[in-house]
N, C-alpha and C positions, 0 to 999 in steps of 0.2 A: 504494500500500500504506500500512496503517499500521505506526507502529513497535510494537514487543512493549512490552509496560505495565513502567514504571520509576517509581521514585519521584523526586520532582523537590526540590531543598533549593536555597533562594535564600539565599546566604550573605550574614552580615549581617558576617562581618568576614574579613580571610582566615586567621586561627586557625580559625574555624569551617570554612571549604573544609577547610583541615590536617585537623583532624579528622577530619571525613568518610573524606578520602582515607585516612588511617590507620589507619579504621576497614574501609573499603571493598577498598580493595587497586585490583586488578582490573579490580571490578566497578561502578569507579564512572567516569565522563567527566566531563570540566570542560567547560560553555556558555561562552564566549563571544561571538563573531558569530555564531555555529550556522550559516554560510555552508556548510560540513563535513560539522559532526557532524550537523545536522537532515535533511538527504540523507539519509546513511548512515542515523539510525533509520530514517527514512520507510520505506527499501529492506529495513532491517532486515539490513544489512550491519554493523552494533555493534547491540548489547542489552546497552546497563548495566543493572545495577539498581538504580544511583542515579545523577541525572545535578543536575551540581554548577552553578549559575549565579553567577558571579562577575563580570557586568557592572556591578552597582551600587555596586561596592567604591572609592571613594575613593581610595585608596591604592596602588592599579591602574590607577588611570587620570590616569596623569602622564608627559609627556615630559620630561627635564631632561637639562640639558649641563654636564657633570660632566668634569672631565681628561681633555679628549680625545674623551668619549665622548659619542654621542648615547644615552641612557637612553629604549627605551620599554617602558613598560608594558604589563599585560595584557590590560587593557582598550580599550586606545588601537587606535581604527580605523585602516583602511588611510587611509579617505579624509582624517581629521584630520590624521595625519601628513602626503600630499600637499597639506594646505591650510596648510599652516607656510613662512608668508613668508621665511623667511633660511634655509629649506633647500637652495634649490641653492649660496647659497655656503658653508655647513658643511659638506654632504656632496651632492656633484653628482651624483655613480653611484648615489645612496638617491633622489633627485629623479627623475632621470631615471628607474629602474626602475618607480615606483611606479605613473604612465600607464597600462603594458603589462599591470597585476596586473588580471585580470578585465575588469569594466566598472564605468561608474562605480555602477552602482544594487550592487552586489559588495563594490564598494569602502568605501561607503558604512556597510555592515553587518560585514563580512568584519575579523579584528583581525590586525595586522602577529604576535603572539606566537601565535595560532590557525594560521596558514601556516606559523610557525616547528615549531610540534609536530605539524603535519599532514605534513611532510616529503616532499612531493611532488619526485621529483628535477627535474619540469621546472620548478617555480616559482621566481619570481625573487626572492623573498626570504631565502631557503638560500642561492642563487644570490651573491646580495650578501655575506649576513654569511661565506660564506665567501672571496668575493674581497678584504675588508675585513680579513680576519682578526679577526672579532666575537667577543662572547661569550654565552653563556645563562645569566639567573641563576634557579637552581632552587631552590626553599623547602619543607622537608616540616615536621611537628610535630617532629624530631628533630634539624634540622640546615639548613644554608644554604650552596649551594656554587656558583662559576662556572668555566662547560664552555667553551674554546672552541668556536669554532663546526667545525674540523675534527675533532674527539674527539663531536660533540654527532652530528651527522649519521652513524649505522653501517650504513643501507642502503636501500632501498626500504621509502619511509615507516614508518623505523623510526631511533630517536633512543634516547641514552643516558638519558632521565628514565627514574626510575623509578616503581612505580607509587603510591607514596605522596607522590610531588612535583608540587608545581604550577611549572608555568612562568614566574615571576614576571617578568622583562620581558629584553628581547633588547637591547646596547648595540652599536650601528655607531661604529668609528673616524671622528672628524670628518677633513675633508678637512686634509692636510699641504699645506706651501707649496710650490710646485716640482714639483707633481705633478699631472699630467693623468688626466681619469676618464673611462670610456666605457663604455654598452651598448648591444647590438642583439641583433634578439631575429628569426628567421625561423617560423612559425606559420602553419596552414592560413588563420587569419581572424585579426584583430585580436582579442585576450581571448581566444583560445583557447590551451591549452597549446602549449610553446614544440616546436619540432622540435630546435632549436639555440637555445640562449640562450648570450650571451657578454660578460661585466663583465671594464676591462682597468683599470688603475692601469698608470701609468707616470712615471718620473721623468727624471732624468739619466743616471742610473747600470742602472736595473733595471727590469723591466717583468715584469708579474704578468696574468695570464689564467685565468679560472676560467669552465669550461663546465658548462652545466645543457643536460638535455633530456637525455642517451646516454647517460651509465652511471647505474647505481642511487642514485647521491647525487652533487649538485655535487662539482664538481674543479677544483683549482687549480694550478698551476704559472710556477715561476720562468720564461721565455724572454728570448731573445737581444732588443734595441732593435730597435724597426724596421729602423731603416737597416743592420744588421749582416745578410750575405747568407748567414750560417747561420738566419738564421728558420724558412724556410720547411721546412726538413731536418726541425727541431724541432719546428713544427708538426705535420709530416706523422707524429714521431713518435708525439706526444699525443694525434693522431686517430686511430691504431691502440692506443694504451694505455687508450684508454675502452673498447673491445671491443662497438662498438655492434652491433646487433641489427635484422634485417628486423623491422618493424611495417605494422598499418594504415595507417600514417599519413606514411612511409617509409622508404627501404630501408639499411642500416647504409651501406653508399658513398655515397650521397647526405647523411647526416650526417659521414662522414669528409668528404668535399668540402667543407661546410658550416664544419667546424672550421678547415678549412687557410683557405677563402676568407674568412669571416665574423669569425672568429680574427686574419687579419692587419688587418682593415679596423677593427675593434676596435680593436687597439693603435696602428695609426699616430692615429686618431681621438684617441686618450687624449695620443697622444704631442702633436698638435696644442693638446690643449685644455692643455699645462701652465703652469700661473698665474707 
């Protein structure tokens, strides 16, 4: 198919995107990697009637490590970020994850803050910034604010921007001392959406698990250390608290199973890998 006729506006700063979307509301979509949004027109699943291209913005297109935080941009690809030399030891669970996101000809094109507003619950980069406890920074003509990332996510590919904000870039906690990172990811094929995805942090004291693929937006939760023999109680809880659902693709007890098994092998992983 093709998509329904839109007008197309290549912004030459991101005050002019502001604009636009200010003016647009609604009616208008921001380009990025178009990995996404160029499907959906194609299928004609979105009909903006103005679609906003903000890849050649300068100002968009920067990583920076800032207190803590890794800063990306909106423009910054998936694959650029996974081609950043001192990634796995700033943030090892952003390294690791980045592999599983698609393929690489995806990745290539596809941008880390386009996944972030596409809010797919099985994708691994919601997935992170919420086990990371991240944040979103959103920019409109009117004003400038950051979401964390569990306020940012409200449900099945559906986020708190609004609709005269642009997504201005997504910051992940860099890795802490003393603290081990882990994810695994179970899926029909390699690059294809996750059935169960699982990013764990764990330290001394505390250990953190956030699951993607079963409910309508990643989920996170505090649990017991591996080696404490209430885990798996907790687990079993967590895997009944996501309220998964029969699909195509499997059946809701086969992702309970998945949480409790994949979930515990997650954390001791994390617990293993701490620095």
């Amino acid at each position: 198919m093709k998509p329904a006729a839109f007008d197309y506006v290549r912004a030459e700063s991101v005050a002019e995107a502001l604009d636009v979307l200010a003016h647009e509301g609604p009616d208008a979509r921001i380009l990025a990697g178009g990995q996404t949004l160029v499907p959906m027109l194609s299928m004609r699943l979105a009909r903006p009637r103005v679609v906003i291209d903000i890849m050649h913005l300068p100002e968009l297109n920067r990583i920076e490590r800032t207190s803590g935080m890794i800063r990306v941009g909106a423009a910054i690809r998936q694959g650029e970020l996974e081609r950043q030399n001192d990634l796995v030891s700033t943030q090892p669970l952003l390294a690791a994850v980045l592999p599983w996101i698609g393929h690489a000809q995806t990745r290539s094109r596809g941008t880390v803050c386009g996944s972030v507003a596409h809010a797919d619950p099985s994708a691994e980069l919601p997935l992170v910034l919420i086990a990371l406890g991240g944040e979103i920074e959103l920019r409109s003509r009117r004003r400038s604010r950051r979401v964390q990332a569990a306020s940012f996510f409200t449900g099945m590919m559906s986020t708190d921007r609004k609709d005269d904000e642009l997504i201005e870039a997504a910051s992940f906690p860099a890795a802490r001392a003393g603290t081990g990172y882990a994810f695994r990811e179970i899926g029909r094929r390699h690059g294809d959406f996750a059935i169960v995805a699982c990013a764990a942090m764990v330290d001394a004291r505390t250990a953190r698990l956030a699951i993607g693929g079963v409910a309508d937006r990643p989920t996170a939760r505090e649990l017991p250390l591996p080696h404490d023999p209430t885990l798996d109680d907790a687990l079993d809880a967590f895997a009944w608290e996501l309220e998964a659902r029969d699909d195509l693709h499997a059946t809701a007890a086969y992702r309970r199973e998945l949480v409790r098994r994949l979930g515990r092998q997650t954390l001791e992983e994390a617990a293993r890998c701490r620095a």
